[in-house]
Phi, psi and omega in degrees: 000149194263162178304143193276007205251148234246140159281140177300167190248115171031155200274126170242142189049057168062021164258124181304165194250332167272004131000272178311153224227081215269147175282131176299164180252161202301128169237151190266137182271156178266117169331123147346114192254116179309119186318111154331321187297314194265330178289273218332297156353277167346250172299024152289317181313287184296341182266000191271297189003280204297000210249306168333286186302336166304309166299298183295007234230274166282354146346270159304001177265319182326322161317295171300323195292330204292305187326297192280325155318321205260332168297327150330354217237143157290147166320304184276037155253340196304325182249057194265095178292128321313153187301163162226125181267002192228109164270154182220117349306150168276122177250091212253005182253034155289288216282346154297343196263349185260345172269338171275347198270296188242173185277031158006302199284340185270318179283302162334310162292327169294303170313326181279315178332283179302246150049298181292319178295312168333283179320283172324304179264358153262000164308287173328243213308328162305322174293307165305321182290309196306335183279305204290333198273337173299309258214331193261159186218097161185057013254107173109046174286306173276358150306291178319325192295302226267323183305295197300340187284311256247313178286031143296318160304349199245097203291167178247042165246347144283030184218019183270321170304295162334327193266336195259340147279041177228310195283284187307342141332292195260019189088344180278030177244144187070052180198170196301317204296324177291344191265342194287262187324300167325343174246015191285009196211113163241158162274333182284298166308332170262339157341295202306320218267331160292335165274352154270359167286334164297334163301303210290121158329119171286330187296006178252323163294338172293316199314309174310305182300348181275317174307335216112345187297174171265168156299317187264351152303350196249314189274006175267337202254344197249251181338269172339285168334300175256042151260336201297359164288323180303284180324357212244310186304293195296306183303324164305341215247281201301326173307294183339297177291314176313303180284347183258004193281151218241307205280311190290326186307304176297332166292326228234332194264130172234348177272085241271342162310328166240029193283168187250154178309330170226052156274305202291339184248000165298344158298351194248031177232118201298163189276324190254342187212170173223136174266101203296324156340288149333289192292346199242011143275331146327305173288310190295325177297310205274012178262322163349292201256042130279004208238300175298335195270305190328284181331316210263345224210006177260359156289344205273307191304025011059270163294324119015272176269007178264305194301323192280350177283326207283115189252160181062000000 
């Protein structure tokens, strides 16, 4: 019988085989069980956040709750030591007495008039500057920029004399044009609009100029379009000023036929007394369709302030 004992076996990369080193294998540790201590942590964190944002919630609501409680209220609850935010009795025939007292419904219609044209052409004409100082290339651009930014400084009640000789000139005074035209230009609005013009890829209007487009084919079919969280912000922010605006309207207006809402609700404030009530069924009216635009326009103010967090 031949023998039972095995030959070692051939050398590799020249190392003996008895040699050889065998490595222990690898041992695994058992996963980590996440510190209780730190999930708390977590939520202690998010309740302070959200416990802030509550408070501050009502901070800012309170004022408005104050507003609509107090247009509710009979004349003897208005000074009543301690305030009451829930009136008792409710007097909802404050806001009737204030639509038979004045033309409410006229003054709403002047305002939205004025307010939607207001709107519209400072969007418009803010948009057109704002594509030309982003988007145009051409000498002294960022001079002219930083000169048109600078009128910002120039509070407006020092142009109101000029603008009421400017008006009375061309005729616009006690008139739709005169309540208008003065507001058809912002400096604000073409910042606000250039820097989101700025944003925006230059390969895709080149791309349009390799078609054949034009400027105002890049900017009506392009720039706009992927603009509209900017258009949707600025527009809220010029309906705002338009509709509270209070000092041009009372200069430039003597008619009571064309007053704006809140010249028109500025009667309900007595030489000698005030109905506080009243008025602030009033306030409580002319806050509604700023309340309705806010609504209609707050997913694009959304995307908005989401895009502009957005870097690289």
């Amino acid at each position: 019988m031949p023998s039972s004992t095995l030959a070692a076996p051939p050398d590799v990369l020249g190392v003996p085989a008895g040699d050889w080193i065998e490595e222990p294998a690898p041992v695994t540790e058992p996963l980590a069980k996440a510190p209780v201590s730190s999930f708390r942590r977590h939520i202690f964190q998010h309740g302070i956040l959200y416990l802030l944002l509550g408070v501050g919630s009502v901070v800012m609501l309170f004022p408005f709750l104050w507003m609509v409680a107090t247009s509710l209220k009979v004349d003897q609850q208005l000074f009543t030591t301690p305030p009451q935010l829930i009136p008792s009795p409710f007097a909802p025939q404050n806001y009737r007495t204030v639509i038979d007292s004045f033309p409410v419904g006229q003054f709403l219609i002047n305002s939205v008039i004025v307010a939607a044209f207001s709107t519209t052409l400072q969007v418009l004409t803010s948009a057109m500057a704002a594509y030309a100082f982003a988007r145009l290339r051409f000498r002294g651009r960022e001079a002219l920029f930083l000169v048109y930014l600078a009128t910002l400084m120039i509070p407006f009640q020092a142009t109101i004399v000029p603008l009421f000789v400017e008006m009375r000139f061309l005729g616009f005074v006690n008139s739709y044009p005169g309540l208008i035209l003065p507001t058809i230009a912002s400096a604000f609005g073409t910042f606000l609009l250039r820097q989101a013009f700025l944003g925006l890829p230059y390969e895709l209007e080149e791309a349009a100029f390799m078609d054949g487009a034009s400027h105002w084919t890049v900017f009506r079919r392009i720039v706009l379009p992927l603009s509209k969280p900017a258009l949707a912000t600025f527009a809220i922010f010029a309906f705002m000023a338009s509709w509270n605006s209070f000092l041009w309207p009372l200069v430039v207006i003597s008619s009571q036929s064309l007053m704006t809402l809140p010249v028109g609700l500025a009667n309900l404030h007595g030489r000698y007394t005030t109905a506080w009530n009243l008025v602030m069924a009033g306030a409580t009216i002319s806050v509604i369709p700023i309340l309705a635009v806010y609504i209609a326009a707050q997913k694009q103010v959304i995307r908005s302030v989401a895009r502009s967090g957005i870097k690289g």
